[in-house]
NUKE-712481 format. One record per residue (C-alpha): residue number from 0; residue in one letter; chain; x negated, y, z. Coordinates in steps of 0.25 Angstrom, whole numbers. Example, Ala and Ser with C-alpha at 12.3 -4.5 7.8 and 13.67 -1.06 7.14 Angstrom:
BEGIN
ATOM, nr, rest, kette, u, v, w
ATOM, 0, A, A, -49, -18, 31 $
ATOM, 1, S, A, -55, -4, 29 $
// end
This chain:
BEGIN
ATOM, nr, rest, kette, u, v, w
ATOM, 0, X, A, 0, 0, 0 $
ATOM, 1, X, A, -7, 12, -4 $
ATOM, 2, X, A, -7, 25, 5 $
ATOM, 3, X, A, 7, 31, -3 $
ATOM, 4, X, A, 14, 22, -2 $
ATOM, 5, X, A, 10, 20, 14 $
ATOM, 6, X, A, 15, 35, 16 $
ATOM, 7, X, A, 29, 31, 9 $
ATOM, 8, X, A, 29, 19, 20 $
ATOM, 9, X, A, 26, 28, 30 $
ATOM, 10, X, A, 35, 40, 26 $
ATOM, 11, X, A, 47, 31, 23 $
ATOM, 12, X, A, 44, 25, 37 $
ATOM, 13, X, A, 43, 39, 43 $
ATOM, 14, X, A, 57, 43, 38 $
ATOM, 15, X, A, 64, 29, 43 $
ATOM, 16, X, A, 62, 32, 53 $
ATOM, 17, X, A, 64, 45, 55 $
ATOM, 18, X, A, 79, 42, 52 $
ATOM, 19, X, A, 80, 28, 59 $
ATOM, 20, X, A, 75, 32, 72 $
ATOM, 21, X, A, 80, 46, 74 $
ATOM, 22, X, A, 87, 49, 86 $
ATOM, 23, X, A, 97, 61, 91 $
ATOM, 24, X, A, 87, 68, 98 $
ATOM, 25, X, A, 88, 81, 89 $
ATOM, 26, X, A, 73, 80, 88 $
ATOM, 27, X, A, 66, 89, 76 $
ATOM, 28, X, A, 53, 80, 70 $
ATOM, 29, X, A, 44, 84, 59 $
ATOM, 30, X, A, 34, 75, 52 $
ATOM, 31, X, A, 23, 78, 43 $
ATOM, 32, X, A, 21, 69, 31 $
ATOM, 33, X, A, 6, 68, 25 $
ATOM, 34, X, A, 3, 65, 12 $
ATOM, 35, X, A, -3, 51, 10 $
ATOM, 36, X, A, -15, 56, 1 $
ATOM, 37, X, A, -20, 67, 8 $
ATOM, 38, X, A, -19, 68, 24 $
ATOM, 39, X, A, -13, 85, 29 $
ATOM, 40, X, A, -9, 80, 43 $
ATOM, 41, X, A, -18, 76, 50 $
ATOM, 42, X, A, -21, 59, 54 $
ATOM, 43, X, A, -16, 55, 67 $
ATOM, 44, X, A, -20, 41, 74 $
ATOM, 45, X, A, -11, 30, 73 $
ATOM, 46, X, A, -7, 31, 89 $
ATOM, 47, X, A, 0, 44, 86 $
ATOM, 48, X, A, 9, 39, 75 $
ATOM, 49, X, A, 22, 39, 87 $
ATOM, 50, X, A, 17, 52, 91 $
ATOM, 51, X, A, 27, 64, 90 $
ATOM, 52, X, A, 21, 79, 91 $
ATOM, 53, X, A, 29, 90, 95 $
ATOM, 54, X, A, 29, 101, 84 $
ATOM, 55, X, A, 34, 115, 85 $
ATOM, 56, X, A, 39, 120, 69 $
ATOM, 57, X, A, 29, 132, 69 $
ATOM, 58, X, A, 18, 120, 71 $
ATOM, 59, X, A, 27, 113, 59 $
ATOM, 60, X, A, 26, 126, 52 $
ATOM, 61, X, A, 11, 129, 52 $
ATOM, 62, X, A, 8, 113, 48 $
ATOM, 63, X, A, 16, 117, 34 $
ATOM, 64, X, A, 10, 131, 34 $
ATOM, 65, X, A, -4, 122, 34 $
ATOM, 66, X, A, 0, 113, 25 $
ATOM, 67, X, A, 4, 121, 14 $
ATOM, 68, X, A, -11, 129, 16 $
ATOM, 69, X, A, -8, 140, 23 $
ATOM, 70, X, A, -15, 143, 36 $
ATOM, 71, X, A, -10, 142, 49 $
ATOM, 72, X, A, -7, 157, 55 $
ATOM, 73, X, A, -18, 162, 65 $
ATOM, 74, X, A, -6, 165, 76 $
ATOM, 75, X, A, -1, 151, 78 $
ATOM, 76, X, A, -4, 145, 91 $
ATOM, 77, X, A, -15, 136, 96 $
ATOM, 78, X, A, -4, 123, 97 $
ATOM, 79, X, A, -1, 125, 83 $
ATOM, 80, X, A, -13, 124, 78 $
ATOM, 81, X, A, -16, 111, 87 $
ATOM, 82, X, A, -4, 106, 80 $
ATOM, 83, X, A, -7, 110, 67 $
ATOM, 84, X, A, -21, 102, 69 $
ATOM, 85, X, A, -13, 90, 75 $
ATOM, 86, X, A, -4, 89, 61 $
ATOM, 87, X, A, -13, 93, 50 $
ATOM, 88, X, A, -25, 88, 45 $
ATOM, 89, X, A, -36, 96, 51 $
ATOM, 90, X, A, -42, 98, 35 $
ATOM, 91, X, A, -38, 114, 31 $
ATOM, 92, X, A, -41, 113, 17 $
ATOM, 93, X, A, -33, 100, 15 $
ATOM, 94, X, A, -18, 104, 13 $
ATOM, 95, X, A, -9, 100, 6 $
ATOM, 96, X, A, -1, 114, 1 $
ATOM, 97, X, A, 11, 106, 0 $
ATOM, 98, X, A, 22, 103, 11 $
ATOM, 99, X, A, 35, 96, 10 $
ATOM, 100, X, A, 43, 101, 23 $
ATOM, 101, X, A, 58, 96, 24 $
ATOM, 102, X, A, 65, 98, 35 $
ATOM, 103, X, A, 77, 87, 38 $
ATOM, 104, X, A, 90, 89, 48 $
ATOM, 105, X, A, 98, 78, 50 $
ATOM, 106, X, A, 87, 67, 58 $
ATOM, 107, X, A, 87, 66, 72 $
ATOM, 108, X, A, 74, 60, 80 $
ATOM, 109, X, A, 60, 62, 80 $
ATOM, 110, X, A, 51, 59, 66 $
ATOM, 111, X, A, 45, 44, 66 $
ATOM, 112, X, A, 35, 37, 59 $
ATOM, 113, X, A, 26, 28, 56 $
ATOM, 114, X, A, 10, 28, 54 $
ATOM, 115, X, A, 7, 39, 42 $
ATOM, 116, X, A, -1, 52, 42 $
ATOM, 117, X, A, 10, 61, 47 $
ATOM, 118, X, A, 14, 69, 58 $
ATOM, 119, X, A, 27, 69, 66 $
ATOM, 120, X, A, 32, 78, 76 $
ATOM, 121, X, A, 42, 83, 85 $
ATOM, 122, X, A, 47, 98, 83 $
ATOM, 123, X, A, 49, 106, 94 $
ATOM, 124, X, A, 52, 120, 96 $
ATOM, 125, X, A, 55, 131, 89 $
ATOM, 126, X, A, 61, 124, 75 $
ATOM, 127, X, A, 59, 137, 68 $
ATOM, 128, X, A, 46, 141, 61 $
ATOM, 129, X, A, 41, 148, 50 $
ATOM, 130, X, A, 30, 141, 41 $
ATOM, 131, X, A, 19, 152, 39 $
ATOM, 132, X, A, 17, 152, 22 $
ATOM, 133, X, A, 9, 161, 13 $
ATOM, 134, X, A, 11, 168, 0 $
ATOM, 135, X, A, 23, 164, -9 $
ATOM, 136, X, A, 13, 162, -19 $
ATOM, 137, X, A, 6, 152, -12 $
ATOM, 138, X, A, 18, 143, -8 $
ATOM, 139, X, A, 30, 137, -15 $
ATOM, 140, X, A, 41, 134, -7 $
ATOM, 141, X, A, 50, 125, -11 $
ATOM, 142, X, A, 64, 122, -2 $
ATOM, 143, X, A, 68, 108, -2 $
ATOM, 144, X, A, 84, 111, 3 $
ATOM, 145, X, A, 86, 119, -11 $
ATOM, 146, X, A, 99, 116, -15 $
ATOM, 147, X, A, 102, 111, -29 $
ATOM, 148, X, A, 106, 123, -35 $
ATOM, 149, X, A, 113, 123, -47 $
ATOM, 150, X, A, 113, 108, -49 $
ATOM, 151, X, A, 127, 104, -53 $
ATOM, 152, X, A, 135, 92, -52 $
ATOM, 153, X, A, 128, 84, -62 $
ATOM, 154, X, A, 113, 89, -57 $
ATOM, 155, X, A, 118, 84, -44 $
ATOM, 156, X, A, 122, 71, -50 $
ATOM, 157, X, A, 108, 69, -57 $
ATOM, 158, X, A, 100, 72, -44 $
ATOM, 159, X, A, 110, 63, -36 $
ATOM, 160, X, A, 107, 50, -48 $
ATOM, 161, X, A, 92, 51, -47 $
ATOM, 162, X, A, 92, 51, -32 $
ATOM, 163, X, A, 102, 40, -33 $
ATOM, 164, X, A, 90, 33, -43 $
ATOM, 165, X, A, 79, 36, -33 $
ATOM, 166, X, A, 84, 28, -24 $
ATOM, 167, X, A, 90, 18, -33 $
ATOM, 168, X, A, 105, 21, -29 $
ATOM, 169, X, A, 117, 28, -37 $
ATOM, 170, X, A, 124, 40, -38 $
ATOM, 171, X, A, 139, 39, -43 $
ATOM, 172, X, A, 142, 54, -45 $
ATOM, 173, X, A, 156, 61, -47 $
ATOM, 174, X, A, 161, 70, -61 $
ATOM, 175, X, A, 162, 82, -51 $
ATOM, 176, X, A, 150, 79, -42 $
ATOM, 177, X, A, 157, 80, -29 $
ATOM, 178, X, A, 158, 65, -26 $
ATOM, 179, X, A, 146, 53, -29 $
ATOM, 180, X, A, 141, 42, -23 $
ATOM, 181, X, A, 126, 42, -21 $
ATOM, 182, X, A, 121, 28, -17 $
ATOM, 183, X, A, 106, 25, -12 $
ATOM, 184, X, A, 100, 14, -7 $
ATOM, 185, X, A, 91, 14, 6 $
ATOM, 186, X, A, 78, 8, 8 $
ATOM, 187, X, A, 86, 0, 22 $
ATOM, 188, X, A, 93, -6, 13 $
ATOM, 189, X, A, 107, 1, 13 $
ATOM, 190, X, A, 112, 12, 4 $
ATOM, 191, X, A, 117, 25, 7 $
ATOM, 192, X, A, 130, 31, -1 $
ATOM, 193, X, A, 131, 46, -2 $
ATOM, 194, X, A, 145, 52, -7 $
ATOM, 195, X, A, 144, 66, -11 $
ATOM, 196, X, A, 158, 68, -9 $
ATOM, 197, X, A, 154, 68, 6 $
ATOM, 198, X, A, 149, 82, 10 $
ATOM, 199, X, A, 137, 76, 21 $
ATOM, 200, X, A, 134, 67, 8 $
ATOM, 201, X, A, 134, 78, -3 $
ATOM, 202, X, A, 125, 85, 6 $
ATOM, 203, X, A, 116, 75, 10 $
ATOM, 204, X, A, 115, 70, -4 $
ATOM, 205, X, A, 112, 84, -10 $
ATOM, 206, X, A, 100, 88, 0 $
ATOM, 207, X, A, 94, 74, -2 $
ATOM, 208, X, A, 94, 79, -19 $
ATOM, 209, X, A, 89, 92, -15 $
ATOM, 210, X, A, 79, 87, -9 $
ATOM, 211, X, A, 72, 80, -22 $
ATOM, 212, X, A, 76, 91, -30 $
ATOM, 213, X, A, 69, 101, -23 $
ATOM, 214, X, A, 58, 91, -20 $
ATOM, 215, X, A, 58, 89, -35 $
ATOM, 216, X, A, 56, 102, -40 $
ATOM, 217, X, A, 45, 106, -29 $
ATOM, 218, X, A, 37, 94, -36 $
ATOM, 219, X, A, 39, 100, -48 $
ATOM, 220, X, A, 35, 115, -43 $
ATOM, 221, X, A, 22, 108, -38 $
ATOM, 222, X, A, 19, 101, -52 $
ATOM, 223, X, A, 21, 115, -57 $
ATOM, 224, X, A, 12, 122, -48 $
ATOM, 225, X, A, 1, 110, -53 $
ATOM, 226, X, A, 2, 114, -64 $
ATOM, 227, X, A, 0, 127, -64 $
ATOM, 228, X, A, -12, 126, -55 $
ATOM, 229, X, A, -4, 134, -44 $
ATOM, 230, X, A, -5, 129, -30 $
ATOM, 231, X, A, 5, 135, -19 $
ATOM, 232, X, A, 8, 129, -7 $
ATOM, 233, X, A, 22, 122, -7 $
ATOM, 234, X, A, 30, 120, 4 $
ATOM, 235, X, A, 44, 110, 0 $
ATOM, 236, X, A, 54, 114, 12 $
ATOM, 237, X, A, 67, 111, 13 $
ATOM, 238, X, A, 77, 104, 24 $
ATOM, 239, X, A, 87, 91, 20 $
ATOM, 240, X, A, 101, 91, 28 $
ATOM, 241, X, A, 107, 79, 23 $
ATOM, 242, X, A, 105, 70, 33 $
ATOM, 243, X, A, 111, 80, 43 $
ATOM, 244, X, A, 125, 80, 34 $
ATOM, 245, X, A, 126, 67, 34 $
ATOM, 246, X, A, 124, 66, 48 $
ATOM, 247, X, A, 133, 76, 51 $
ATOM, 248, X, A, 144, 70, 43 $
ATOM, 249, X, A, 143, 55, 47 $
ATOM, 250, X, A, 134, 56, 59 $
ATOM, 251, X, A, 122, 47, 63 $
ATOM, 252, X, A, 124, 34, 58 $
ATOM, 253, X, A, 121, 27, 43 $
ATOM, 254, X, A, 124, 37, 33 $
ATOM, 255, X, A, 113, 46, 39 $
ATOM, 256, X, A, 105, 35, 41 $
ATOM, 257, X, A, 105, 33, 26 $
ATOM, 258, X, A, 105, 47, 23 $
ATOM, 259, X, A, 92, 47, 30 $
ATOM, 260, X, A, 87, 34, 24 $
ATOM, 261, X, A, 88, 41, 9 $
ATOM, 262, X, A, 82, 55, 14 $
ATOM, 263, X, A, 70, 48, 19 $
ATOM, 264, X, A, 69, 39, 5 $
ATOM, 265, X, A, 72, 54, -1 $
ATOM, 266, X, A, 60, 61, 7 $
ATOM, 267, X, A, 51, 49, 5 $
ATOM, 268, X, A, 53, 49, -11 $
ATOM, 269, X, A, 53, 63, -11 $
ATOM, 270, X, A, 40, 65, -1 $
ATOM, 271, X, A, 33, 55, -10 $
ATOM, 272, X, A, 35, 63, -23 $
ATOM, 273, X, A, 31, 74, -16 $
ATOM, 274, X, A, 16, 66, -12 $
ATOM, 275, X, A, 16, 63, -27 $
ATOM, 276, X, A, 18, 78, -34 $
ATOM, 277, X, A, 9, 82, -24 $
ATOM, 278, X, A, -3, 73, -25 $
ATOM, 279, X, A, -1, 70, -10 $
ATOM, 280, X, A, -3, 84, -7 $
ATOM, 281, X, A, 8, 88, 2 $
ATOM, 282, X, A, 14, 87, 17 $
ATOM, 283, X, A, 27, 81, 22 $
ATOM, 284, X, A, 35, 89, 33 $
ATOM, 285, X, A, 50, 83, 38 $
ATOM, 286, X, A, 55, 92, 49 $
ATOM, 287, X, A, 68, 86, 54 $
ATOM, 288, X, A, 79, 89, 63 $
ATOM, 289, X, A, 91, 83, 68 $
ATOM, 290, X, A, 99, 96, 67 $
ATOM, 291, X, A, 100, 107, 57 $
ATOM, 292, X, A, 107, 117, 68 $
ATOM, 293, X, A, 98, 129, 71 $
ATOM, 294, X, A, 95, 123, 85 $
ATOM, 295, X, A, 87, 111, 79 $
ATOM, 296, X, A, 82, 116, 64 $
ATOM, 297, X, A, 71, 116, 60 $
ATOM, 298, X, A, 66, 130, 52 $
ATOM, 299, X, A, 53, 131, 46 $
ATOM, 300, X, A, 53, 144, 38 $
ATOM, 301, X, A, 41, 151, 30 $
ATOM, 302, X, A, 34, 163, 33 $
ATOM, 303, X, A, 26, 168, 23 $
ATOM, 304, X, A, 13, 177, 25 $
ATOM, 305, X, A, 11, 190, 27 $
ATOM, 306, X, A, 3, 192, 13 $
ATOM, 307, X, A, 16, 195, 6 $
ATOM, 308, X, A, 19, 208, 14 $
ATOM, 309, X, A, 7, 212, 12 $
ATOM, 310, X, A, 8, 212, -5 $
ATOM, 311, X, A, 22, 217, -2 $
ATOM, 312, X, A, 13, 230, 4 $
ATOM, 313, X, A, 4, 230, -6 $
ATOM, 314, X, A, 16, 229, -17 $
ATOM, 315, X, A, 22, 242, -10 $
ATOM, 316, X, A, 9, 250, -9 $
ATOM, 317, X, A, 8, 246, -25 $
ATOM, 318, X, A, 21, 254, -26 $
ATOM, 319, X, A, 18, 268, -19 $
ATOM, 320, X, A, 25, 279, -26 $
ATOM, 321, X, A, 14, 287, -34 $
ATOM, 322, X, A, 14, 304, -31 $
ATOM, 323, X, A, 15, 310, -46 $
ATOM, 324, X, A, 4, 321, -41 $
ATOM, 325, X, A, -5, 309, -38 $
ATOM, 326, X, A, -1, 300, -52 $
ATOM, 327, X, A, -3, 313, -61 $
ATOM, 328, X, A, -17, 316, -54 $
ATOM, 329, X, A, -22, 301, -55 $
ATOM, 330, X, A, -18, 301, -70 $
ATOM, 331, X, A, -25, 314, -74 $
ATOM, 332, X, A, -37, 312, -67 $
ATOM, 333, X, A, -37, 297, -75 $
ATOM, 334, X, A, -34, 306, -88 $
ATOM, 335, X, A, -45, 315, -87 $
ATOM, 336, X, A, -54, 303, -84 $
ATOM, 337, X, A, -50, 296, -97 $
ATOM, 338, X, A, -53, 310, -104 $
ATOM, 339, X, A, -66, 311, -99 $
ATOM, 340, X, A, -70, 299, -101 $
ATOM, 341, X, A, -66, 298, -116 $
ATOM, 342, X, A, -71, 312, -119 $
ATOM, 343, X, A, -85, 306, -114 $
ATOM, 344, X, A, -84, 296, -122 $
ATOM, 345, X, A, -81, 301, -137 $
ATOM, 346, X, A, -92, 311, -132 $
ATOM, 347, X, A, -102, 301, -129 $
ATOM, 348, X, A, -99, 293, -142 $
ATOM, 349, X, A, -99, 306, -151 $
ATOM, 350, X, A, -113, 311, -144 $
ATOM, 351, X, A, -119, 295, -147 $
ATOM, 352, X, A, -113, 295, -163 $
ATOM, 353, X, A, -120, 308, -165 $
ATOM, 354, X, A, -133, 305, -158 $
ATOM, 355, X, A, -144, 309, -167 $
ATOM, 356, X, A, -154, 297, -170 $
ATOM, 357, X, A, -167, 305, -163 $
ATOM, 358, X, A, -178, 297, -157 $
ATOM, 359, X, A, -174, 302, -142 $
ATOM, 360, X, A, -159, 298, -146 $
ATOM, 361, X, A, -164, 285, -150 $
ATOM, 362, X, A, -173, 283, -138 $
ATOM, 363, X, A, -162, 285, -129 $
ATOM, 364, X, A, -151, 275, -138 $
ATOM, 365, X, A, -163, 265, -135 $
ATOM, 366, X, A, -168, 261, -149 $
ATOM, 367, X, A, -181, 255, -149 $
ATOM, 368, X, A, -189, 264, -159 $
ATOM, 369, X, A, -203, 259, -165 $
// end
């Protein structure tokens, strides 16, 4: 078994049991998923593997802020940069540019996992942050919970046939798009039906299609950034909901519990494209919560630097209104010059055309005479 397909193991293992051994303890978790092909968190022994950190989201948010290649801010506090030490890999000039951050309401209990290079923590006060970025131009941000758009009924029912064949299931879809059956099978052996006439359904089905789109098309921004020769930073961020409206319609019990067995497959498959486009070259983050109410969310905003006030300074200086006085004087004094200069000139040729061919005259020209 080579070292991908390991990871695959590993991440499937890691997200089973995440949903089979979560509890009702309203915990928030996060994990940090490394690339098989090149190491950005850093190695723990093998004894730590049932270890669970606490984690604050400002810690969380300086870890992505690293990743992507920025550095850390000079105000943080001494225990953040102990934790930013305990998670990454102590090499500065190794990053990968490139993080994956989705954060998942819905799952109850603390992250688990088996052996693998990532990290897994506990998230502890406060659950807002902001994730210190630079430029625009040095960053591309692409949101992961962007809605479809303008996809109509029979885009929908495109994207809902080929996640039907990813899988290996069937999608029987309506004339008017308000009813289908959506049929998966699952890697426990059972299949999960999804009607979209059901509202929790319709919405779980449409996050999880989403999801690939947008994951889709940041693939495709970063193969178009490759060939360009342009190298920003890219930062995939979004949130998934589905899992919470399924559980808010039929409670705990074995529809979620499959919902949770596809959006694991989904995130594997999705996760694995991702290692592919990016030549390993990238960092998983899954923050999740049981509860998207604003007293267990989580919120990681961005706050971008202060370089872009600064040229919004230097734009307004550019655009100080001009006295006439001043404008006139600067373009007669430029005039005269210009006048001067050319008079010399037409002076200086007329005087050399007319030069009389003397010894002196031809001395001073530096012609060698015999």
């Amino acid at each position: 078994m080579d070292l991908l397909t390991l990871f695959k193991v590993h991440l499937m293992i890691f997200f089973s049991l995440l949903c089979l051994h979560a509890r009702a303890d309203g915990s928030r978790s996060i994990v940090f998923l490394d690339s098989p092909d090149h190491h950005y968190l850093r190695s723990h022994p093998s004894d730590d593997t049932e270890k669970i950190s606490l984690i604050s989201l400002p810690e969380v948010a300086s870890a992505v802020s690293v990743l992507l290649g920025f550095a850390p801010e000079a105000s943080l506090p001494d225990n953040t940069f102990s934790k930013l030490d305990e998670v990454l890999s102590p090499n500065p000039f190794d990053r990968p540019h490139a993080v994956f951050m989705l954060e998942v309401s819905g799952i109850e209990g603390e992250l688990m996992s088996q052996n693998g290079n990532m990290y897994r923590g506990s998230i502890g006060s406060p659950h807002k942050a902001e994730i210190p970025l630079s430029d625009g131009d040095e960053i591309s941000v692409v949101p992961l919970d962007e809605p479809l758009g303008e996809c109509g009924t029979a885009c929908i029912d495109n994207k809902l046939h080929d996640l039907a064949n990813w899988f290996g299931g069937s999608y029987m879809g309506a004339s008017d798009g308000s009813d289908g059956k959506l049929n998966i099978p699952l890697a426990s052996g059972t299949s999960i039906d999804l009607h979209l006439s059901k509202e929790a359904d319709r919405e779980f089905v449409l996050s999880l299609v989403s999801l690939i789109h947008n994951v889709k098309k940041a693939i495709e921004m970063h193969e178009d950034f490759a060939e360009s020769h342009q190298s920003p930073s890219e930062l995939l961020t979004g949130s998934f909901t589905g899992i919470e409206a399924l559980k808010q319609q039929y409670g705990p019990g074995n529809v979620v519990q499959q919902g949770m067995e596809l959006f694991q497959a989904t995130l594997t498959k999705l996760f694995d494209s991702l290692l592919a486009s990016y030549k390993g070259k990238i960092v998983g983050v899954i923050l999740s919560s049981e509860k998207s109410s604003l007293d267990s969310a989580i919120t990681l905003d961005m706050k971008h630097s202060s370089r872009a006030s600064r040229w919004l300074e230097e734009e307004v200086q550019t655009n100080v209104i001009i006295h006439p006085e001043i404008l006139l004087a600067r373009r007669s004094l430029a005039w005269v010059t210009g006048i001067i200069l050319l008079v010399s000139t037409l002076i200086g040729v007329y005087l050399l055309v007319n030069m009389p061919l003397t010894r002196d005259t031809l001395l001073y020209s530096n012609v060698k005479l015999d």
